[in-house]
C-alpha positions in Angstrom: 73.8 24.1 160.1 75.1 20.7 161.2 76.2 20.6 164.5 79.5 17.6 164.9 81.0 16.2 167.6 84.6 15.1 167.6 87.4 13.8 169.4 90.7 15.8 170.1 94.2 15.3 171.6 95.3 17.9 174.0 97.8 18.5 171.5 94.7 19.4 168.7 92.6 21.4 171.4 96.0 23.3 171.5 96.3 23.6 167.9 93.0 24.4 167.5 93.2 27.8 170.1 96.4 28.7 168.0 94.3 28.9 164.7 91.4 30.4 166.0 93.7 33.1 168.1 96.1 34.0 165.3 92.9 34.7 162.6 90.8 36.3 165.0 88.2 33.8 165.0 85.2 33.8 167.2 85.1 30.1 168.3 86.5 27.2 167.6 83.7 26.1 165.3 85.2 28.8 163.4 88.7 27.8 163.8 87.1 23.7 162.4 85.3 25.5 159.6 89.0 27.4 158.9 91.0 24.5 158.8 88.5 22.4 156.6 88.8 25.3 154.0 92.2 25.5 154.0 92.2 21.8 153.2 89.9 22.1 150.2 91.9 24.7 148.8 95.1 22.3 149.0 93.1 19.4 147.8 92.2 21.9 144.7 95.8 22.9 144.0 96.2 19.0 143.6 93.2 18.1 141.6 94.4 21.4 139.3 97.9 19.9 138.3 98.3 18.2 135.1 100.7 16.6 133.1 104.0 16.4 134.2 105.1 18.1 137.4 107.9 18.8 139.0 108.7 20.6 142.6 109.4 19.7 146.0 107.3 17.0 148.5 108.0 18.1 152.2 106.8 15.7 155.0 107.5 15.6 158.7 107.5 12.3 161.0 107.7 11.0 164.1 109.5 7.2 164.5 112.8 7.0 162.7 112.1 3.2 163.5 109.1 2.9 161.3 110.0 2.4 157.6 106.4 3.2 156.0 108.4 6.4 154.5 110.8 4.1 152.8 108.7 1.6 151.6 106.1 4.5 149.8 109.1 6.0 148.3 110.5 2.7 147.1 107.5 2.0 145.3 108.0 5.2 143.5 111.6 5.6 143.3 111.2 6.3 139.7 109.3 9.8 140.0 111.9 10.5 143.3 114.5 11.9 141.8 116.6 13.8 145.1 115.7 12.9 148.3 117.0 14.5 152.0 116.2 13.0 155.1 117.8 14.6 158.4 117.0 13.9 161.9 114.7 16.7 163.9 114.3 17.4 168.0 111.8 15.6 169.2 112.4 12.2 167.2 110.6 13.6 164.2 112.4 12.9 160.5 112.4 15.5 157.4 112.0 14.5 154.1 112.5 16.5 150.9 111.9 15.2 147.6 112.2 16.4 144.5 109.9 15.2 142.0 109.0 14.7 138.7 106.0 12.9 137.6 102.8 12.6 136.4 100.0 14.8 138.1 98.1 11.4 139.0 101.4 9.9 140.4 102.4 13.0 142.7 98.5 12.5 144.0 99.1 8.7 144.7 102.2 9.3 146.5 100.7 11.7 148.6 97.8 10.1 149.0 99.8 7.1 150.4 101.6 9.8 152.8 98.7 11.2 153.9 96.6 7.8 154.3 99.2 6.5 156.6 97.8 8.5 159.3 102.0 9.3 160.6 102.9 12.1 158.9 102.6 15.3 160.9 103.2 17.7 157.8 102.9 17.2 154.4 103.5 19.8 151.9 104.2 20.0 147.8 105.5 23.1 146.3 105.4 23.2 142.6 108.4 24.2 140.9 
């Protein structure tokens, strides 16, 4: 086995005792190896859509001030077709979009999301 070192925020470290405390986990290696398979399984659920798809994008943000939300969803304002944004304690922004799009689209858009290193959650539930 590989043995890593990485780099956390208190925040993380934090984050990372949650996970390993609420699924009985033996260490936090454990809790890592938990969240890394929880990931896979979401980036499986995306690589199994095809086709058209429709359902709902949820993302959480920090900086109202920062328009890299609005200029990924301008760029695909076509596949957008509702969109809710309301204002959250802490400074942070929800967005729900509905969308309908292409599989390959849907992954671009969160791709974008995701790449932009600000979102704090991002979630698609198919409809």
């Amino acid at each position: 086995m590989a043995i890593i070192s990485i780099s956390l925020n208190d925040e993380n470290v934090q984050l990372l005792d949650r996970i390993q405390e609420t699924y009985g986990l033996k260490g936090r290696s454990d809790a890592v190896r938990s969240a890394i398979n929880s990931a896979i399984t979401e980036m499986q659920d995306m690589d199994n859509l095809e086709g058209v798809v429709e359902g709902v994008l949820i993302t959480i943000r920090s900086d109202h001030a920062d328009p890299w939300m609005s200029l990924i969803q301008a760029k695909h304002v076509g596949s957008i077709k509702t969109q809710l944004h309301s204002h959250l304690k802490n400074s942070k922004c929800l967005e729900v979009m509905i969308v309908s799009c292409p599989a390959d689209e849907l992954r671009t858009i969160i791709h974008e999301i995701h790449a932009s290193g600000k979102a704090d959650y991002v979630r698609f539930v198919s409809g």
